[in-house]
MDTraj code that builds the backbone (N, CA, C; nanometers):
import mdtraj as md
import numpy as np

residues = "UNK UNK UNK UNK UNK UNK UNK UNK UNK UNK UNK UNK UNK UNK UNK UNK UNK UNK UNK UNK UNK UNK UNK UNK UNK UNK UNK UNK UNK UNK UNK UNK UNK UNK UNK UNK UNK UNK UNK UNK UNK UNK UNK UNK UNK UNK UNK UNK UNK UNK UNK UNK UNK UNK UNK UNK UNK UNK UNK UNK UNK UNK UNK UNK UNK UNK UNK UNK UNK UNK UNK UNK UNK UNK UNK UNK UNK UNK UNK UNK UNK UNK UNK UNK UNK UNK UNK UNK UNK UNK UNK UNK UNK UNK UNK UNK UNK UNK UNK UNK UNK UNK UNK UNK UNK UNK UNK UNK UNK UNK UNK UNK UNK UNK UNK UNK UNK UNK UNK UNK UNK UNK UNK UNK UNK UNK UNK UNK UNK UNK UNK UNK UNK UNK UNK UNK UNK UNK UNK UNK UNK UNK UNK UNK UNK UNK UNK UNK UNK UNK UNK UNK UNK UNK UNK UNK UNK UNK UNK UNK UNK UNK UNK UNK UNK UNK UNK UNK UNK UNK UNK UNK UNK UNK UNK UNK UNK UNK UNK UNK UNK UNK UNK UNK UNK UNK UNK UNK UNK UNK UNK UNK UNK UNK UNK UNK UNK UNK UNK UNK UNK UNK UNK UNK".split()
xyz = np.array([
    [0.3658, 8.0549, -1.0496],
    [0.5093, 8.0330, -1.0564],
    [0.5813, 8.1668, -1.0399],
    [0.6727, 8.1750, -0.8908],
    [0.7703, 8.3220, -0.9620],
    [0.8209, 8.2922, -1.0495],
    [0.8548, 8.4204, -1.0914],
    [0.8831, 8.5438, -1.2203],
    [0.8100, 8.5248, -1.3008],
    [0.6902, 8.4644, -1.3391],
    [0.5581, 8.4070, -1.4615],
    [0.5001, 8.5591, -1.5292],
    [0.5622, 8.5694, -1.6473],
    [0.4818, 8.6840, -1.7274],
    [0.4179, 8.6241, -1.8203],
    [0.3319, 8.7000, -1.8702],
    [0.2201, 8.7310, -1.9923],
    [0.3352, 8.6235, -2.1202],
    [0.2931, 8.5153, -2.1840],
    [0.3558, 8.4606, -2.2644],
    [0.3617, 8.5458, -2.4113],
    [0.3097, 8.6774, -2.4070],
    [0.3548, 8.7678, -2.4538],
    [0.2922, 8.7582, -2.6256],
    [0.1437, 8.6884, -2.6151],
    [0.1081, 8.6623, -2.7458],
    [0.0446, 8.7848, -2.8023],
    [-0.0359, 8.8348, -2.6755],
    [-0.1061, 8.9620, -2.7557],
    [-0.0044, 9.0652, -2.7973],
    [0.1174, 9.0801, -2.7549],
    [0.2125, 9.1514, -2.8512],
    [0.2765, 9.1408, -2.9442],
    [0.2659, 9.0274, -2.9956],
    [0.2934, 8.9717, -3.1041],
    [0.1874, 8.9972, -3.2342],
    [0.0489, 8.9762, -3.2230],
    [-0.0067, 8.9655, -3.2411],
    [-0.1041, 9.1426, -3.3280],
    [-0.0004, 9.2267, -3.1773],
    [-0.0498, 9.3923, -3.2261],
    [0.0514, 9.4040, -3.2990],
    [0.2070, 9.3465, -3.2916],
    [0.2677, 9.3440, -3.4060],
    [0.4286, 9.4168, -3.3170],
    [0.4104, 9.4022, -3.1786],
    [0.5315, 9.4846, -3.0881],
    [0.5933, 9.3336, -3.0741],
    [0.6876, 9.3303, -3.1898],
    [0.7702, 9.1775, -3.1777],
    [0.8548, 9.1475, -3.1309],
    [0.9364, 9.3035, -3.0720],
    [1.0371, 9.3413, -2.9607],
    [0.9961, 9.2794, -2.8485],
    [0.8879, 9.3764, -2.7780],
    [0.8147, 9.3133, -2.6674],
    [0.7643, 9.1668, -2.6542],
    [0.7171, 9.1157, -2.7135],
    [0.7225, 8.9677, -2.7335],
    [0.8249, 8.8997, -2.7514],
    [0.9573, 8.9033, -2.7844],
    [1.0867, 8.8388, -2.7716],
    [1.1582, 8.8599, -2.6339],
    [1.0966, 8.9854, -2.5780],
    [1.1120, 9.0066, -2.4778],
    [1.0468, 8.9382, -2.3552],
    [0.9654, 8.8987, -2.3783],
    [0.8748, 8.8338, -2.2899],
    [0.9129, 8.6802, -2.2987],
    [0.8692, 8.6603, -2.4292],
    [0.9213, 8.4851, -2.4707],
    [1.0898, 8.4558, -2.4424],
    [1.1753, 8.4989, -2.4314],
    [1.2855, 8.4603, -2.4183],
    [1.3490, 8.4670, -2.2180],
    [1.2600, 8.5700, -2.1634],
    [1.2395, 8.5611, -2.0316],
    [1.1506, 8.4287, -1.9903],
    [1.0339, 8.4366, -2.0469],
    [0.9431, 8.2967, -2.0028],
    [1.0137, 8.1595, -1.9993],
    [1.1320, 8.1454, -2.1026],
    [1.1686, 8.0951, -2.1406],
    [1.2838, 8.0436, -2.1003],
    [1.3594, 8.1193, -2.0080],
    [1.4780, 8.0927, -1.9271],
    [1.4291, 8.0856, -1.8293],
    [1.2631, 8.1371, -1.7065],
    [1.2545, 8.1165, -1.6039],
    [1.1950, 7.9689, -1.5815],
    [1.1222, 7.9013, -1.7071],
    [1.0685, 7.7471, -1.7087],
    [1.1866, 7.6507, -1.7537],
    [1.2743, 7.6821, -1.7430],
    [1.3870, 7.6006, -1.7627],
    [1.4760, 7.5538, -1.6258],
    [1.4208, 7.6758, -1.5628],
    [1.4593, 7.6476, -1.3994],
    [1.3943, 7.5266, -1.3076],
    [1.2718, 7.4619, -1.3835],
    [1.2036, 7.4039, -1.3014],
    [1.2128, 7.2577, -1.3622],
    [1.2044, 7.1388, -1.2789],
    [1.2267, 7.0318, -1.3529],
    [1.0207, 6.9967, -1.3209],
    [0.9904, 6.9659, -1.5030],
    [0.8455, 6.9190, -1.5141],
    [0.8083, 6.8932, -1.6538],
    [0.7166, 6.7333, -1.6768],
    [0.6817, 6.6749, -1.7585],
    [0.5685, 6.7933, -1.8858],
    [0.5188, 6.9096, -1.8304],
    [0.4037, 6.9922, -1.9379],
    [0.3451, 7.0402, -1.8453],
    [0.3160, 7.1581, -1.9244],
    [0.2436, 7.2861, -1.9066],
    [0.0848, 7.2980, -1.9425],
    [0.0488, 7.3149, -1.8490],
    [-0.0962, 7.3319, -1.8579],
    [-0.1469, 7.4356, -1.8669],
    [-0.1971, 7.4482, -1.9757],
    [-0.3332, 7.5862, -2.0579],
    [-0.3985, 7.6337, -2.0255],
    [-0.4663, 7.7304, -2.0052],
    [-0.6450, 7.7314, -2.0175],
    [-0.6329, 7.8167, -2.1363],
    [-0.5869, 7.8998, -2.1613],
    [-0.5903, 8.0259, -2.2523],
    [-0.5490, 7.9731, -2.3914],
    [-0.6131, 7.9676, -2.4471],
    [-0.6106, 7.8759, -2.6162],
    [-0.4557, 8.0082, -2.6717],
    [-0.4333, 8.1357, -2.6378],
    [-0.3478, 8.2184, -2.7102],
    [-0.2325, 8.1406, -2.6611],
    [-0.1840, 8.1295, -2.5588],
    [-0.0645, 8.0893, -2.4560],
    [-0.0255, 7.9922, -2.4385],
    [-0.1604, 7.8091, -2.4855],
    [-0.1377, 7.7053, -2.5324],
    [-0.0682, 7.7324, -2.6867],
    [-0.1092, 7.7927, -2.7618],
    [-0.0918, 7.8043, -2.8969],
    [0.0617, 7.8533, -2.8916],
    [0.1239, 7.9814, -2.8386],
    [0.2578, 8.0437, -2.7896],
    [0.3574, 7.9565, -2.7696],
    [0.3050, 7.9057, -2.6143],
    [0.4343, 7.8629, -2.5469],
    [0.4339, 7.6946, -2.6052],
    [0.3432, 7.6281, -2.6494],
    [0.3477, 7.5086, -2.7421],
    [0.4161, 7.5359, -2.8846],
    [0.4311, 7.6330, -2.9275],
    [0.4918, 7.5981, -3.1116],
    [0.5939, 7.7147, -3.1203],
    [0.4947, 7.8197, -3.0612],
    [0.5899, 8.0030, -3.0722],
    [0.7278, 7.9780, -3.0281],
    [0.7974, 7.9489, -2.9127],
    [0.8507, 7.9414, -2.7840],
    [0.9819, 7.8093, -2.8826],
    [0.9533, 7.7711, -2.9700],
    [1.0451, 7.6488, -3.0053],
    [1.1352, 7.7966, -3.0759],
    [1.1534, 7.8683, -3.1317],
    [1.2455, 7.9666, -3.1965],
    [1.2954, 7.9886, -3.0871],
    [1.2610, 7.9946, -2.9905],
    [1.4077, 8.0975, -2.8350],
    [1.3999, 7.9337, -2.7957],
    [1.4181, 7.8224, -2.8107],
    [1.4753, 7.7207, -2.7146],
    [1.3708, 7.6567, -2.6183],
    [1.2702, 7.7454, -2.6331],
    [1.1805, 7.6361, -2.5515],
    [1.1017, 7.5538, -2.6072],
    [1.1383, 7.4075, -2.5473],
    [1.0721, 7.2747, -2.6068],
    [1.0102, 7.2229, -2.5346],
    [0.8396, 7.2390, -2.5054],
    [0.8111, 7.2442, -2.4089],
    [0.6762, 7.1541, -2.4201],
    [0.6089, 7.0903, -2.3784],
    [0.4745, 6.9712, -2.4332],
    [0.3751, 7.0204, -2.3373],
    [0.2979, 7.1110, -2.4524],
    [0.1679, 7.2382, -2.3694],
    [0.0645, 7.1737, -2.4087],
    [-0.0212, 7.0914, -2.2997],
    [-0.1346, 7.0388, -2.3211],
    [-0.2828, 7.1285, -2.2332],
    [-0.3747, 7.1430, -2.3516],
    [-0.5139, 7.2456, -2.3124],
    [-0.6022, 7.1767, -2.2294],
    [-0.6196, 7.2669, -2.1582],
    [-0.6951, 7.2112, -1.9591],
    [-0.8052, 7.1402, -2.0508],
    [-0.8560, 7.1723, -2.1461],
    [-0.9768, 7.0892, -2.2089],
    [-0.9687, 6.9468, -2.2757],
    [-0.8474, 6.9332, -2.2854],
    [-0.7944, 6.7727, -2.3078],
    [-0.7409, 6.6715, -2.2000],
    [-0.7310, 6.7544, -2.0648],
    [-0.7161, 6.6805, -1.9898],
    [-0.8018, 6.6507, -1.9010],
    [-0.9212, 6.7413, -1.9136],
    [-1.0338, 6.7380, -1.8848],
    [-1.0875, 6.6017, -1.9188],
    [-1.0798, 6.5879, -2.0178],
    [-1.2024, 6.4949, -2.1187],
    [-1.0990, 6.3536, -2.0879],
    [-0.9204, 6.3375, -2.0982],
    [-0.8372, 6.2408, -2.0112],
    [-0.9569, 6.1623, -1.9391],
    [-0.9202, 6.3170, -1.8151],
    [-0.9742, 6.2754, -1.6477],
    [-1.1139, 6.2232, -1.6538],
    [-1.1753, 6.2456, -1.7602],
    [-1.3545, 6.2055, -1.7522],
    [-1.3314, 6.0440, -1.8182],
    [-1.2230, 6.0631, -1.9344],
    [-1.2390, 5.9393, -2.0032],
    [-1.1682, 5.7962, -1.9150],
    [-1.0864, 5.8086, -1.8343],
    [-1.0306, 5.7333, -1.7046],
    [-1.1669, 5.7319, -1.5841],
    [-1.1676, 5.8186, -1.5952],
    [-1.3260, 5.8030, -1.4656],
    [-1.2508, 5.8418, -1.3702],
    [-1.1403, 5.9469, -1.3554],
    [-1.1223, 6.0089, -1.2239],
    [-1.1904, 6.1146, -1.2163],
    [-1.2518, 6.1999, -1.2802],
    [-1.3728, 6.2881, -1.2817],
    [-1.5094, 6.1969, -1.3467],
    [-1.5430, 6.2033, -1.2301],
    [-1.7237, 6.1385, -1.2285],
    [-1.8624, 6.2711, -1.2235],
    [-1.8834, 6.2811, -1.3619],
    [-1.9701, 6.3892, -1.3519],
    [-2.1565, 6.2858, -1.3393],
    [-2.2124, 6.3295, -1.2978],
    [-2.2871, 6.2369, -1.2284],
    [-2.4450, 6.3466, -1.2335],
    [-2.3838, 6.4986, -1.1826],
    [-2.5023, 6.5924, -1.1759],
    [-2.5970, 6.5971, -1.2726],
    [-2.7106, 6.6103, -1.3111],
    [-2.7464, 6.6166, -1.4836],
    [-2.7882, 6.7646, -1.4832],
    [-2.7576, 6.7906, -1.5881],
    [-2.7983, 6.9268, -1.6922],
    [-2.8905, 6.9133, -1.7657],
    [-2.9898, 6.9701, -1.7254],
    [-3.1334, 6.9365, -1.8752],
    [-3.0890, 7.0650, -1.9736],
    [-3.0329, 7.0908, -2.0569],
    [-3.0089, 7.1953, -2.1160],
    [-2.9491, 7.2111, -2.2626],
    [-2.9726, 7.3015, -2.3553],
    [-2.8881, 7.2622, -2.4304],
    [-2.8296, 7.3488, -2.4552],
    [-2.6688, 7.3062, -2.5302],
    [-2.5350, 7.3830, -2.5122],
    [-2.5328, 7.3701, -2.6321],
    [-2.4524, 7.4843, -2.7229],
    [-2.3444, 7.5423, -2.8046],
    [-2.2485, 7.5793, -2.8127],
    [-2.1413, 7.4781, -2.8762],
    [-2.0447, 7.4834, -2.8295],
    [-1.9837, 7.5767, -2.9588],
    [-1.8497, 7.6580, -2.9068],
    [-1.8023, 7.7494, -2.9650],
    [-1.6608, 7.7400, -2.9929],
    [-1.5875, 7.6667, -3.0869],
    [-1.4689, 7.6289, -3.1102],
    [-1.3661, 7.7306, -3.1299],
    [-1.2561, 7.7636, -3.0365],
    [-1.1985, 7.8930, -2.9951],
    [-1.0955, 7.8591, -3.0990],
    [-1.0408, 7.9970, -3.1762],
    [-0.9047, 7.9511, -3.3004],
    [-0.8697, 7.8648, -3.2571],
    [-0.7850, 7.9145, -3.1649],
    [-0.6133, 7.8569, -3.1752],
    [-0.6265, 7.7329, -3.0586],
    [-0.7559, 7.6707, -3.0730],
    [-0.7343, 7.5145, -3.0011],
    [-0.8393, 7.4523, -3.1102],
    [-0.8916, 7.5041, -3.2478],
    [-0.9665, 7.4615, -3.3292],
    [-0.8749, 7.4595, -3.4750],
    [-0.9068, 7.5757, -3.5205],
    [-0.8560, 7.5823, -3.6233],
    [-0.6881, 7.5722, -3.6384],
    [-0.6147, 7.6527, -3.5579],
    [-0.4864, 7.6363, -3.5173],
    [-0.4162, 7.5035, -3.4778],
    [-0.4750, 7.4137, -3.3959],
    [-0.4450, 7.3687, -3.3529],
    [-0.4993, 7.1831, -3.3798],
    [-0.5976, 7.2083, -3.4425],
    [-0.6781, 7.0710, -3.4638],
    [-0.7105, 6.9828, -3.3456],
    [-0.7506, 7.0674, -3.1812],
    [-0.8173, 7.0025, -3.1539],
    [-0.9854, 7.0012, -3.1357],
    [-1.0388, 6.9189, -3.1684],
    [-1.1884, 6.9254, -3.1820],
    [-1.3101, 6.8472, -3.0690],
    [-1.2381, 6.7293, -3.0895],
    [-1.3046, 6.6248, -3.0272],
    [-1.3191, 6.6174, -2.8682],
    [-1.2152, 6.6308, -2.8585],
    [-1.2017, 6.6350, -2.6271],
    [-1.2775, 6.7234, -2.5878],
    [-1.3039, 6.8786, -2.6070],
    [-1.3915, 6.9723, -2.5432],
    [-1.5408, 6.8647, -2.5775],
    [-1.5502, 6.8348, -2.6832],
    [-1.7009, 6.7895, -2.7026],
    [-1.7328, 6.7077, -2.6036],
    [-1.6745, 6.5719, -2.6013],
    [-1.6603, 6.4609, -2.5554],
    [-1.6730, 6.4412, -2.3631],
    [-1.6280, 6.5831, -2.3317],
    [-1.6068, 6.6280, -2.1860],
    [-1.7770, 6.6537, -2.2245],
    [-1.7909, 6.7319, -2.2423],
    [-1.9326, 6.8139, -2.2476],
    [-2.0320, 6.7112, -2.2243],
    [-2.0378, 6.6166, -2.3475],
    [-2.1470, 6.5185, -2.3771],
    [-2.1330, 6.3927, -2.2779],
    [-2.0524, 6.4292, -2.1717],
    [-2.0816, 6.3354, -2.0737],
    [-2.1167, 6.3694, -1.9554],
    [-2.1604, 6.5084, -1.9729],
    [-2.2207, 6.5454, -1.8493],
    [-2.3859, 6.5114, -1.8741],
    [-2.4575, 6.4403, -1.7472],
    [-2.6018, 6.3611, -1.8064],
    [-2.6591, 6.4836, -1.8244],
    [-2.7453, 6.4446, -1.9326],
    [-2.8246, 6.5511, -1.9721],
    [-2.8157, 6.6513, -2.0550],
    [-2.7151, 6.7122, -2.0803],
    [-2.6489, 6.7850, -2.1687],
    [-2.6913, 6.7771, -2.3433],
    [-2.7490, 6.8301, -2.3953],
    [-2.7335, 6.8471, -2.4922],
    [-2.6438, 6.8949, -2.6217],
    [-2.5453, 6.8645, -2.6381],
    [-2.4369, 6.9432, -2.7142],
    [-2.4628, 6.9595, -2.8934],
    [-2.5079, 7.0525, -2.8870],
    [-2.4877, 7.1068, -3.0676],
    [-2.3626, 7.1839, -3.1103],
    [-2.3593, 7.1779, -3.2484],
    [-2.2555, 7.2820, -3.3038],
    [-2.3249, 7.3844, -3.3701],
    [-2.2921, 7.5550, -3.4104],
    [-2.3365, 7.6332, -3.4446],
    [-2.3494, 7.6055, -3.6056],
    [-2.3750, 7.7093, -3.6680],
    [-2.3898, 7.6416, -3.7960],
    [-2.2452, 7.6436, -3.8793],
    [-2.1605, 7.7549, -3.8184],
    [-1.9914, 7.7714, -3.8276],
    [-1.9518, 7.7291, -3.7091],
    [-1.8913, 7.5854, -3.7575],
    [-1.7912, 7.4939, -3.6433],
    [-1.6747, 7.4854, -3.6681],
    [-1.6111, 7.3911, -3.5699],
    [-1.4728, 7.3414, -3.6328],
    [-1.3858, 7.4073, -3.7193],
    [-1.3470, 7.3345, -3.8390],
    [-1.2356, 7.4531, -3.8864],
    [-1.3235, 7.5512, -3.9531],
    [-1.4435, 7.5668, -3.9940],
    [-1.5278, 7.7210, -4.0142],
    [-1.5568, 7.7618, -3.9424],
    [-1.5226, 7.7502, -3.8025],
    [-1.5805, 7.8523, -3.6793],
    [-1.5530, 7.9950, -3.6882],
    [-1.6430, 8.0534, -3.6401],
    [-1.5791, 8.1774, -3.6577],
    [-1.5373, 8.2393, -3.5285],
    [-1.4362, 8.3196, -3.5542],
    [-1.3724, 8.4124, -3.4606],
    [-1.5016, 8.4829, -3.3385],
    [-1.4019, 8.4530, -3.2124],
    [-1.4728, 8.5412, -3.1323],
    [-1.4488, 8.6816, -3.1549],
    [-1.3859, 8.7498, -3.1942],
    [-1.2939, 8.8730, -3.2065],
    [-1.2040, 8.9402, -3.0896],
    [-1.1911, 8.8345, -2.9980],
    [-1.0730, 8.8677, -2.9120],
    [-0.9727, 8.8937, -2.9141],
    [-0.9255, 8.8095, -2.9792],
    [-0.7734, 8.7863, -3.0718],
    [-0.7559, 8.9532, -3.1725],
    [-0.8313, 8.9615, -3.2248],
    [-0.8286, 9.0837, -3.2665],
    [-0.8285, 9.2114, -3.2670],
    [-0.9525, 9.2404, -3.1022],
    [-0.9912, 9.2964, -3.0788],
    [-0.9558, 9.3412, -2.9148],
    [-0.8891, 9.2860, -2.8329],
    [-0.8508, 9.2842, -2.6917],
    [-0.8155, 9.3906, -2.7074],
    [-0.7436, 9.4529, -2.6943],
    [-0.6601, 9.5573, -2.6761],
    [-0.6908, 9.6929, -2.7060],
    [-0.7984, 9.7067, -2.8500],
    [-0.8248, 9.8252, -2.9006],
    [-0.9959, 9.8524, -2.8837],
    [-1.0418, 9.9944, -2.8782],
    [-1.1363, 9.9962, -2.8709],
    [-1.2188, 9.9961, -3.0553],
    [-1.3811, 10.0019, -2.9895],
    [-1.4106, 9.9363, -3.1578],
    [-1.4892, 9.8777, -3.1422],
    [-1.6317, 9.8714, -3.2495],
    [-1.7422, 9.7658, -3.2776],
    [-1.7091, 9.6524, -3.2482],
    [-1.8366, 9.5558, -3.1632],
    [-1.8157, 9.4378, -3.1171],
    [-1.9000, 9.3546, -3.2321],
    [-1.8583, 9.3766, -3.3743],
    [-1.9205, 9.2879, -3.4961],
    [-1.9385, 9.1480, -3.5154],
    [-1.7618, 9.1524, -3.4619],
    [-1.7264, 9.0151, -3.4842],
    [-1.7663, 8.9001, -3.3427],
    [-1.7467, 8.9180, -3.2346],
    [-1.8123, 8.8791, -3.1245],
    [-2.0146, 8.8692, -3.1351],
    [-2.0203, 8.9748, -3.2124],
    [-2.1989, 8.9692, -3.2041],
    [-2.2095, 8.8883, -3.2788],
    [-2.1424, 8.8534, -3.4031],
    [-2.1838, 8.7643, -3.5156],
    [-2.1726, 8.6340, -3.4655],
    [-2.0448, 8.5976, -3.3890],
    [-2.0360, 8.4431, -3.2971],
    [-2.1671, 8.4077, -3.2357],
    [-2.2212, 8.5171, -3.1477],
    [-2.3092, 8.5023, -3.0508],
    [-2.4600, 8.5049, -3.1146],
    [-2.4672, 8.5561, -3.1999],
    [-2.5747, 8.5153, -3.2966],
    [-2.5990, 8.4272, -3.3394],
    [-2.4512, 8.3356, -3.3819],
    [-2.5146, 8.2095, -3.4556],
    [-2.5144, 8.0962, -3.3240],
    [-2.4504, 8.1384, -3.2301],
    [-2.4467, 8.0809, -3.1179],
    [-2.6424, 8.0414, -3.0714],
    [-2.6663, 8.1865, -3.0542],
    [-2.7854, 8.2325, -2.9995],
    [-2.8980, 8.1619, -3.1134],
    [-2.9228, 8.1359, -3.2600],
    [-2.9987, 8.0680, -3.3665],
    [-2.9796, 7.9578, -3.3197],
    [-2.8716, 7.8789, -3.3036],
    [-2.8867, 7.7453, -3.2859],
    [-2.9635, 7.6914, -3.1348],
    [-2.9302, 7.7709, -3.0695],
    [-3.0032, 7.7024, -2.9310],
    [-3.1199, 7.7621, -2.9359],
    [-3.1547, 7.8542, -2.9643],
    [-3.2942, 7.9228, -2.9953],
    [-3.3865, 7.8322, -3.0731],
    [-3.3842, 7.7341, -3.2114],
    [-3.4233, 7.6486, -3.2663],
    [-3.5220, 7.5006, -3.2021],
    [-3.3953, 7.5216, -3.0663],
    [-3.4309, 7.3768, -2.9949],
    [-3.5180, 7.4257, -2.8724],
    [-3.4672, 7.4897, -2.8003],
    [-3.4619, 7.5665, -2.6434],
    [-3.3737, 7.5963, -2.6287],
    [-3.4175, 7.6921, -2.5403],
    [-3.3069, 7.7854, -2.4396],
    [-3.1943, 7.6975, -2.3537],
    [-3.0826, 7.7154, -2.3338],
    [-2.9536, 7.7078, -2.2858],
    [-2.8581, 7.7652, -2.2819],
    [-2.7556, 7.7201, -2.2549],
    [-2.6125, 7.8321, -2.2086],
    [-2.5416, 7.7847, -2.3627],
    [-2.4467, 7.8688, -2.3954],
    [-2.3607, 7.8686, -2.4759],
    [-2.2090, 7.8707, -2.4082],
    [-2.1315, 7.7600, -2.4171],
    [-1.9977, 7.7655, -2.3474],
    [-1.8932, 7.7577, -2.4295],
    [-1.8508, 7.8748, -2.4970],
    [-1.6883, 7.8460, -2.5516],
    [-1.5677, 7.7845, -2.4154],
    [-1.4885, 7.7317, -2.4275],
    [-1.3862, 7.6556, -2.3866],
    [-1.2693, 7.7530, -2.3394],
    [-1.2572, 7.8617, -2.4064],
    [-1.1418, 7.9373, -2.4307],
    [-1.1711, 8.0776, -2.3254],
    [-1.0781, 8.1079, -2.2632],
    [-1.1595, 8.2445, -2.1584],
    [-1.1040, 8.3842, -2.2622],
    [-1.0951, 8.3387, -2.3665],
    [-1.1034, 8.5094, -2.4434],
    [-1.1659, 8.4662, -2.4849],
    [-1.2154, 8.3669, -2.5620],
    [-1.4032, 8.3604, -2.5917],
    [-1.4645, 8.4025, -2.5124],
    [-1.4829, 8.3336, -2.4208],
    [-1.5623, 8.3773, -2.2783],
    [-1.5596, 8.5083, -2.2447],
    [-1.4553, 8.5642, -2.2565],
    [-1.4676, 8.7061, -2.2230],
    [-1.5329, 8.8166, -2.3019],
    [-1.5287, 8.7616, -2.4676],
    [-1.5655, 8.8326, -2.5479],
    [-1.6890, 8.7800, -2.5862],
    [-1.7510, 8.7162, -2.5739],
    [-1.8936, 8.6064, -2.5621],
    [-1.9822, 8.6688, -2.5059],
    [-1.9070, 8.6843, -2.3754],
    [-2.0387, 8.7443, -2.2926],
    [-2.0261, 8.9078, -2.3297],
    [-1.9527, 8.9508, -2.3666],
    [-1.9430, 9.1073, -2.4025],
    [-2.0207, 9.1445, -2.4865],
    [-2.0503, 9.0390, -2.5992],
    [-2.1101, 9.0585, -2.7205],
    [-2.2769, 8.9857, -2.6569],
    [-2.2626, 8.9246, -2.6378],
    [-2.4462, 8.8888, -2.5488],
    [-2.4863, 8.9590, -2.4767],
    [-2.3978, 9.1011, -2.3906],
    [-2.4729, 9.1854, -2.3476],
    [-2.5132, 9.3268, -2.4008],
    [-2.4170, 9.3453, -2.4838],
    [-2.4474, 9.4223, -2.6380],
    [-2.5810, 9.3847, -2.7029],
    [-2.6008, 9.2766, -2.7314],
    [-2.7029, 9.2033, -2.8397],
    [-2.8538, 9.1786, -2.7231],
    [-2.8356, 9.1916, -2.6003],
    [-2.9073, 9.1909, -2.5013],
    [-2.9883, 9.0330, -2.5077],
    [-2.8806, 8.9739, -2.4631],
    [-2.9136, 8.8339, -2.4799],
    [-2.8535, 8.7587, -2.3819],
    [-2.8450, 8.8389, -2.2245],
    [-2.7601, 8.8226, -2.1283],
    [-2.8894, 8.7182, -2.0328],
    [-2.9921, 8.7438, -2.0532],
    [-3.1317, 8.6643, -2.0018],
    [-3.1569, 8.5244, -2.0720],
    [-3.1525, 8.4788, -2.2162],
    [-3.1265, 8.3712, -2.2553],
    [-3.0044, 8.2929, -2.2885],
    [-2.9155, 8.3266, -2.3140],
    [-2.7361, 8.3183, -2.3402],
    [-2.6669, 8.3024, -2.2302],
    [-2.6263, 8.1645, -2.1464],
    [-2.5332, 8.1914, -2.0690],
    [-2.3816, 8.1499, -2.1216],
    [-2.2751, 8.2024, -2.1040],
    [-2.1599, 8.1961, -2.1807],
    [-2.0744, 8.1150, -2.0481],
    [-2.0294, 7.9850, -2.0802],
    [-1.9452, 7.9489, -1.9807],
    [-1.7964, 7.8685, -2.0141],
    [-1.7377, 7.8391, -1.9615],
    [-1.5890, 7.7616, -1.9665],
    [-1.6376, 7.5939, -1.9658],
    [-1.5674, 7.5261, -2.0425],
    [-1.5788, 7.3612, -1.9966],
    [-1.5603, 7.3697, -1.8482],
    [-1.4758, 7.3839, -1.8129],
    [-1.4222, 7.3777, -1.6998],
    [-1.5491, 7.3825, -1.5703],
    [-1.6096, 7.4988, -1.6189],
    [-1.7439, 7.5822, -1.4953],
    [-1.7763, 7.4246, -1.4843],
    [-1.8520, 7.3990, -1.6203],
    [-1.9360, 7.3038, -1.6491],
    [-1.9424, 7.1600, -1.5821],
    [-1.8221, 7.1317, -1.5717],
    [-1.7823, 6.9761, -1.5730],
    [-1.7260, 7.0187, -1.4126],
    [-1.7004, 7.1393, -1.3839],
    [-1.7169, 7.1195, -1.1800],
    [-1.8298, 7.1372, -1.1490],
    [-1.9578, 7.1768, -1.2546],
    [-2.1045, 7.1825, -1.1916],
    [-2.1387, 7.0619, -1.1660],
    [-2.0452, 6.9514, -1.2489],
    [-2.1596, 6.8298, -1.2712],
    [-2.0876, 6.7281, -1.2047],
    [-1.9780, 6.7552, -1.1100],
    [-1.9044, 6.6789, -1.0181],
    [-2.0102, 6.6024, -0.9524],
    [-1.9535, 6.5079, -0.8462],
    [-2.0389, 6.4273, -0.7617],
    [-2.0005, 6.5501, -0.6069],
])
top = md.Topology()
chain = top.add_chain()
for i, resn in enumerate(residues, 1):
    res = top.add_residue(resn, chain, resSeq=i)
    for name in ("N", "CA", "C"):
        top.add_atom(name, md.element.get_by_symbol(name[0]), res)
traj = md.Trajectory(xyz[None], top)
């Protein structure tokens, strides 16, 4: 979309609330220009923002996460995943579309209908999931503790059964997922992926 900036969460977040009013109140007058039913996500920070943040400057806006419309499109049968996956997955419940947000069920539900698929939860799920340390950690340099600790319990649980990929939903998981699996040198058993990858692998 022209004029589309940064929904301005990670500045909020380092605590530059200037810059983030700055951003949100621009975002905010340039989506007002456009006539449309919702905004589509991928980024669990920017679903979380421009869905609840964004109501203080005037924007009222119905931000639904690419991972719920995902699981929609699978649950209608306009996405026919058909490919099979012998594998098993761990799934990694990103904040601010888990705990923040209470959604749980649709990322799964997408997943477990791709044939074959195995879907577990780590031993910290849902609202005890723990932090990737993105949210925390983007911006500054610094021990990858909190990311290794995800990917650890990530890495125990599929380790238990067999080897498979581990796919958080969220691409600052993802980003910080695989950062911390190549730290922990677990880039050979650990693959870190998006619903999204997943469910276009297993298209017809």
């Amino acid at each position: 979309m022209p004029g589309e900036r940064c929904s301005g969460d990670a500045a909020r977040r380092l605590g530059e609330e200037y810059l983030y009013q700055t951003l949100a109140n621009e975002n905010v007058e340039n989506l007002k220009r456009y006539r449309f039913r919702k905004v589509l996500a991928a980024c669990p920070h920017c679903f979380n923002t421009i869905g609840n943040e964004y109501r203080q400057f005037g924007g009222e806006f119905e931000v639904v996460h690419h991972s719920v419309l995902i699981a929609q499109l699978v649950r209608e049968g306009r996405l026919r995943l058909t490919r099979p996956r012998e594998e098993l997955l761990a799934y990694h419940d990103s904040c601010y579309i888990g705990r923040y947000n209470d959604i749980y069920d649709s990322p799964r539900a997408s997943l477990r209908a791709i044939p074959g698929l195995e879907v577990i939860d780590p031993p910290r799920s849902r609202n005890k999931g723990l932090c990737c340390g993105g949210g925390r950690r983007a911006h500054v340099d610094g021990d990858p503790r909190q990311a290794s600790a995800s990917t650890r319990s990530a890495s125990r649980s599929s380790s238990r059964r067999r080897p498979g990929p581990w796919a958080p939903h969220a691409r600052s998981a993802s980003r910080w997922s695989t950062w911390a699996a190549k730290v922990k040198g677990a880039e050979d058993k650990l693959q870190v992926k998006d619903i999204a990858e997943l469910v276009a692998e297993a298209l017809e």
